[in-house]
N, C-alpha and C positions, 0 to 999 in steps of 0.2 A: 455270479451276482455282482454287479456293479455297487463299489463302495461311494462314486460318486453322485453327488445331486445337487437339485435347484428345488431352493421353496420362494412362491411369490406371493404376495398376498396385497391388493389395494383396498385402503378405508377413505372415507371422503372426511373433512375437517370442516366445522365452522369458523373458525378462524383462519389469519393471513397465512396463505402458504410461503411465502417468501419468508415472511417473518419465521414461521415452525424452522425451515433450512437453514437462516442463518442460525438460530440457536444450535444445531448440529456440528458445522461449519466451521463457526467463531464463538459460541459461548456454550458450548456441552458443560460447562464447571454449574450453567444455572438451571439446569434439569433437575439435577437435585431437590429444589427448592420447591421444584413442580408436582413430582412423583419420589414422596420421599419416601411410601412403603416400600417403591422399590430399586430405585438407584439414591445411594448412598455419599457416594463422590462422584467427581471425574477431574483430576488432574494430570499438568501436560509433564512428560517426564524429557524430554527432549525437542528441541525447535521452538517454533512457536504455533498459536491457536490458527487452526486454518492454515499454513502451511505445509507441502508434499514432503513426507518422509517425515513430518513430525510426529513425534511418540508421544501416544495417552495412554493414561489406567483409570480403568473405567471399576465403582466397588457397586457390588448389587445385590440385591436376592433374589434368588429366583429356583422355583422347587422347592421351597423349605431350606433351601442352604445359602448364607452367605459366600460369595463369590467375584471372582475379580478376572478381567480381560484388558489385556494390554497392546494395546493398537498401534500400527500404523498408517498414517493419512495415504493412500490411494491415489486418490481419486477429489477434488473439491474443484466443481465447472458448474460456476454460477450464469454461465451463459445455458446451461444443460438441465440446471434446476439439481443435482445430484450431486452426492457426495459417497467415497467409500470409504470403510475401513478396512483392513486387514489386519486379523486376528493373532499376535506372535508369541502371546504368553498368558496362563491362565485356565481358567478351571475348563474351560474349552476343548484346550488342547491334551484334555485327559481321556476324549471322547476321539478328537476330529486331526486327522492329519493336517489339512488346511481349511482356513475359514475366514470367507470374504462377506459382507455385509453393505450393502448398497442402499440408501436414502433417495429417494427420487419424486419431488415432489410437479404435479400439473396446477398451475394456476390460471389458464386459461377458462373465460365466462365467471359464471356468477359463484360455482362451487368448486373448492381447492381440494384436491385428493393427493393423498401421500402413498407411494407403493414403496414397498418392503422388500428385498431380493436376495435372501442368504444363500451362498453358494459355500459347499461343504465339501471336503473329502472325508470318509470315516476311517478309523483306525483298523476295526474290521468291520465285519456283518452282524455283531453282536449289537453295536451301536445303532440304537432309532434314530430316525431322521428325526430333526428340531423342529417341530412342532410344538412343541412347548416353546421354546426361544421364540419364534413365529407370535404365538400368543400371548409371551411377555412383551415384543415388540409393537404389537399392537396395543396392549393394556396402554404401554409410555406413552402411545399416541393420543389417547383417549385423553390421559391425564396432564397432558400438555397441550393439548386441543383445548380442556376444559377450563383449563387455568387464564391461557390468552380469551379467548371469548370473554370468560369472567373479566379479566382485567379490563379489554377492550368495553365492556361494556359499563363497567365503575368507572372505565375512562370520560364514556359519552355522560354518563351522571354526573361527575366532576367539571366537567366541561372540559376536559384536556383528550387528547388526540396527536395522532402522530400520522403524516403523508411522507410516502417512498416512494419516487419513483427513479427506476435509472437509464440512460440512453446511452446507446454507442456513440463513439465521435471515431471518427477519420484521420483526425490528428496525433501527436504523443499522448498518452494519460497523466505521463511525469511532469510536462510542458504545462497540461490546465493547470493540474495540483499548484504548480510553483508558483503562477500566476496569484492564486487566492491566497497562498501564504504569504507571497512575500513581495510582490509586486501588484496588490490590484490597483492600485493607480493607472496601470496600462489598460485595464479594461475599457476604460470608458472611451478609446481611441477604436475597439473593437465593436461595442454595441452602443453608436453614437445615439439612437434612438431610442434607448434604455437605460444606461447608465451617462450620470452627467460627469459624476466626478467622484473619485475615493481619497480620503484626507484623515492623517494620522495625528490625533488630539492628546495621546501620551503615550508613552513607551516606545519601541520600535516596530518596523515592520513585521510580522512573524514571531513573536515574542508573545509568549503566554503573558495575559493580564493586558498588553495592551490595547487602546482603544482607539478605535477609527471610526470613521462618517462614512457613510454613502450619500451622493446626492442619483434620484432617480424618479423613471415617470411609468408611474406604475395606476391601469385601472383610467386614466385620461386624467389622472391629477401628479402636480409635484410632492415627490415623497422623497423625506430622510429617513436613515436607518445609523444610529449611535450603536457601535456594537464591540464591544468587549472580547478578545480572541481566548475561549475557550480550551479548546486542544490545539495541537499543529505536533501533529504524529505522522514522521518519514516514512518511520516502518511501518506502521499499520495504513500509508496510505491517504491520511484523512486529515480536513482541519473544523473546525466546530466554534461558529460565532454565537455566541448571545447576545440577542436584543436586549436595549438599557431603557433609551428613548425613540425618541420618533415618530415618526404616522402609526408605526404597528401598534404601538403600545396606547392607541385610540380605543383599540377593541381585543387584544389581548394581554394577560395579565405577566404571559410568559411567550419567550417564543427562540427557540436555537435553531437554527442551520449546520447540520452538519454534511461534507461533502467528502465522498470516497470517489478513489478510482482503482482499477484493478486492470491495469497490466497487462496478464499472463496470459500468451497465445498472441494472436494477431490482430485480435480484435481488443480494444481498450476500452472498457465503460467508467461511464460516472454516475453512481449513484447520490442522490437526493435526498435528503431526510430532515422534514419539517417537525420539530415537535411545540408543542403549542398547549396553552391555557386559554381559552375562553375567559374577556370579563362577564359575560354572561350567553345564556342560551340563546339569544336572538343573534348574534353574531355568527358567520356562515365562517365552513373551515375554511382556511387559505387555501382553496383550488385553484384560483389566482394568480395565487402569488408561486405556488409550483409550479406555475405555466410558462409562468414570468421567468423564474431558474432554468426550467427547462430554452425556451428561447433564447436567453442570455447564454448558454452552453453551447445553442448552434451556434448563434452569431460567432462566438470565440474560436470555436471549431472549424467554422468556415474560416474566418480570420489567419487560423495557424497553418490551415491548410494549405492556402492559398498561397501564402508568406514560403513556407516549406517549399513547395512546385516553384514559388518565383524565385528561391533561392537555388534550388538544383539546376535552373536553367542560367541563374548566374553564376554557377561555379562555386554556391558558397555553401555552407552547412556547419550540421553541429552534430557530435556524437555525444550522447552523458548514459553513462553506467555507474551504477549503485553496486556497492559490496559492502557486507559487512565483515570485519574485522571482528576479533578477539581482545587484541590487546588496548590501549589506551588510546581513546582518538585524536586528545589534544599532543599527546606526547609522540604521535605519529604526525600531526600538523606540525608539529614544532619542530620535526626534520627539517620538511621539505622547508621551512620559512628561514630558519636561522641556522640551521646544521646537514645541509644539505650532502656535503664532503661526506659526512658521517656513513651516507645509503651507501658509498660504496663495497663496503665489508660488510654491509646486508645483501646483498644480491651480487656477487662478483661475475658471476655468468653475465650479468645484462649493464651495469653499470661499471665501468673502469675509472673513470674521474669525475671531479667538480671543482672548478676553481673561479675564484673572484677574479675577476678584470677590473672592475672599478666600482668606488663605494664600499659601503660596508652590506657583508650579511644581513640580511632580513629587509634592506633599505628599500622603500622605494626610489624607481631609478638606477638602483645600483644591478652589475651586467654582470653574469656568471658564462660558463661555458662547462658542458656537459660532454664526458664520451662514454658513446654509450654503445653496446652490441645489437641491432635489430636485422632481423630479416638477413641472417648471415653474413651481414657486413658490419663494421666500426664506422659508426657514423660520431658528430657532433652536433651541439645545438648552443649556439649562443644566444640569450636572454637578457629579458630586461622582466626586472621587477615591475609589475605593472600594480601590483594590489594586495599587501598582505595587514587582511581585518582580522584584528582576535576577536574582535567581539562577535563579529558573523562567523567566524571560525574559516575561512579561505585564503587561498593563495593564487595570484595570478600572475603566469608569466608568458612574455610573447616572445616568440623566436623573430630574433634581427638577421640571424644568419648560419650557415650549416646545411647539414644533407636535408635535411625537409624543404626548405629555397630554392632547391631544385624541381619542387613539384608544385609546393603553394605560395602564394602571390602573400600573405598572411598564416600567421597560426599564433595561435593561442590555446594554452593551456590552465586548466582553473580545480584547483581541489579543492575543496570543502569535505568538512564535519561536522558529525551528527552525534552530538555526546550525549545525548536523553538517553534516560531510559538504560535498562541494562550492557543493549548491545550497542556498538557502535557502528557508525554507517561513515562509508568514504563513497563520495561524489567524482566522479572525474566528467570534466567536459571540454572536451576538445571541437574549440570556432576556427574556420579555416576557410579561404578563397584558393583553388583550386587554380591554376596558371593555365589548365586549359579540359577540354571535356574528358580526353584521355586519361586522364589523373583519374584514379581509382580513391574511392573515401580514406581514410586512416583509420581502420578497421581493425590492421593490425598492429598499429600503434597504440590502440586504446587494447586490444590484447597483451600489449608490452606493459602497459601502465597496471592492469589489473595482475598482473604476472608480479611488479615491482610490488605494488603492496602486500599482495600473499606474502612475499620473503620478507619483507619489512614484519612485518604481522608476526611471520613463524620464528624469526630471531628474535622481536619482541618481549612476544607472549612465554619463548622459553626463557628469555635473560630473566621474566621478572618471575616466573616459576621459581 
């Protein structure tokens, strides 16, 4: 007798299935609030929300007994519509050797069905298959089906509303993102025929609370949009305007933009998400103006694309890789800008020296020289301070001369940080004109660089332990 098995089961939803998934996905803490006979909590005990290997504990009832399962993330391919868990601690595992749990929602046509797929091993043959679990998984669907519909529909009563949608792009996803955080002034060089112009009325670029302009021609008329920068989240991916003034606020009472990208795999999407007030019922949803976002995405997308190909054919390029750190990011910044000497007794395998030539530390203009271990040989790299912002949190230095001059015609190197928020995020991006086609990218140079902050990081995090 086979201790293993599958139970699957599909119900159809009235409500958005994209929306049911994300709540899975990225906000399981707010099911609670939906099905509170029968999940209790769910919080993250490791990683973060939506991230592989991240740990949750999920508290519930189910059978008459209070009970808890403590998960790890799988599986989450919003290209797949699916997400898994795996089951590693909890009342489950009093029953099941192992136990995987798959979310998989069809949103294809007019009706959105969710399928259910618990895959189980048993302890013995004593143990029934979950069929009860099965039918508590469906009740949550019920009760979170019924809850969004309900909402969704106090929505339409209210006059507010919310449009998703998201498209692939061909270009980097990091690339769009940065653009709307922190450079959209460049856009309107990419969709001359839609955006006029972007202009910053207080604060800075990318800075929560500040405010910028759009000038743009949207619907066959000139339209401004006043809009107030909401969120601008590295980690999570996303930035979020609020409208203040402008044409929109002719016929709504409310209205934010928020824009995600996601990375992971080969394929980079950007999701879309209009939410909205109504000043009254006779004003139509911005389908529009989603049309209009969506458009503005190709254009950009073509734009970077295009730019990327012309640059491969010119020799030139750019590497940027995100890691997150542990320790302090400003006080990891503040190495590389004014105590650079210092990296050397953090990473002695890879770094041997740092010395001023001229000027002082941190200075711009002022030339350093670096010897450093890569790719089995002792190389150097002499520099020039090209840009060191505390307020943007970066450091820019360009190599004037050393082992890399031997293969690129330029290079440039740029760190930044990302101090929000609990964890901290280190940028590296390495611009470069290649001397000839032969020259291979610096692939494993940006390996050496993310190598360099791991040790920076793990001497760090222990000195401050």
């Amino acid at each position: 007798m086979t201790l293993n098995g599958t139970l699957v089961k599909e119900t159809t939803i009235k409500s958005d299935g994209d929306a049911f998934l994300e709540l899975f996905c990225y906000k399981p803490y707010e099911i609670s609030d939906m099905c509170p006979p029968s999940i209790q909590s769910c919080d993250i005990l490791d990683g973060k929300w939506g991230s592989l290997g991240s740990v949750i504990i999920w508290k519930y009832s189910h059978d008459g007994s209070d009970c808890t399962a403590k998960e790890v993330i799988e599986e989450n391919d919003m290209e797949k519509k699916l997400v898994c868990f795996k089951v590693v601690d909890g009342t489950l595992m009093d029953y099941y050797k192992s136990f995987f749990l798959t979310i998989h929602v069809d949103t294809k046509g007019e009706k959105h069905s969710v399928t259910w797929k618990l895959d189980y091993e048993k302890l013995n043959e004593n143990v029934e298959d979950p069929k009860t679990l099965m039918d508590f998984c469906l009740n949550v669907t019920k009760d979170i089906d019924n809850h969004q519909h309900k909402h969704f529909n106090e929505s339409e009563m209210n006059l507010s509303g919310n449009l998703v949608k998201e498209i692939v792009i061909k270009s980097d996803g990091d690339a769009f993102l940065e653009l709307f955080c922190y450079k959209p002034y460049d856009i309107s060089n990419m969709c001359r025929s839609s955006i006029q112009g972007c202009d910053i009325l207080d604060g800075e670029w990318g800075s929560v609370g500040s405010v910028i302009i759009w000038k743009y021609h949207h619907d066959g008329m000139d339209c401004t949009a006043k809009e107030v920068i909401e969120v601008n989240d590295r980690e999570k991916k996303l930035v979020c305007f609020k409208v203040v003034d402008g044409t929109l606020m002719d016929y709504y009472k409310s209205l934010f933009l928020t824009i995600h990208v996601d990375t992971k795999g080969e394929k980079h999407k950007v999701t879309w998400n209009l939410a909205y007030e109504k000043l009254n019922e006779n004003v139509e949803d911005p389908k529009s103006l989603m049309e209009f976002c969506l458009n503005v995405t190709k254009d950009i997308d073509n734009s970077q694309h295009k730019h990327f190909n012309e640059s491969e054919m010119n020799l030139s390029g750019n590497l940027v890789k995100e890691t997150t750190i542990e320790s302090d990011g400003d006080a990891f910044l503040e190495l590389f800008c004014y105590k650079p000497y210092a990296i050397l007794n953090m990473c002695p395998n890879s770094i041997q020296g740092c010395d001023i030539l001229d000027g002082e530390w941190g200075s711009v203009g002022s030339v350093i020289i670096w010897k450093y271990h890569h790719d089995g040989r002792d190389c150097t790299a002499k520099e020039v301070i090209e840009a060191n912002d505390k307020e943007k949190k970066l450091v820019c230095f360009k190599v004037v001369d050393g082992t890399l001059m031997d293969y690129y015609k330029n290079f440039f190197l740029t760190i930044h940080v990302d101090t929000k928020g609990s964890k901290h995020l280190v940028t590296w991006t390495l611009a470069y004109e290649k001397l000839n086609e032969n020259i291979e990218d610096p692939k494993t140079l940006m390996e050496f660089c993310l190598k360099v902050t791991k040790d920076i990081d793990t001497h760090q995090h222990k000195h401050n332990n």
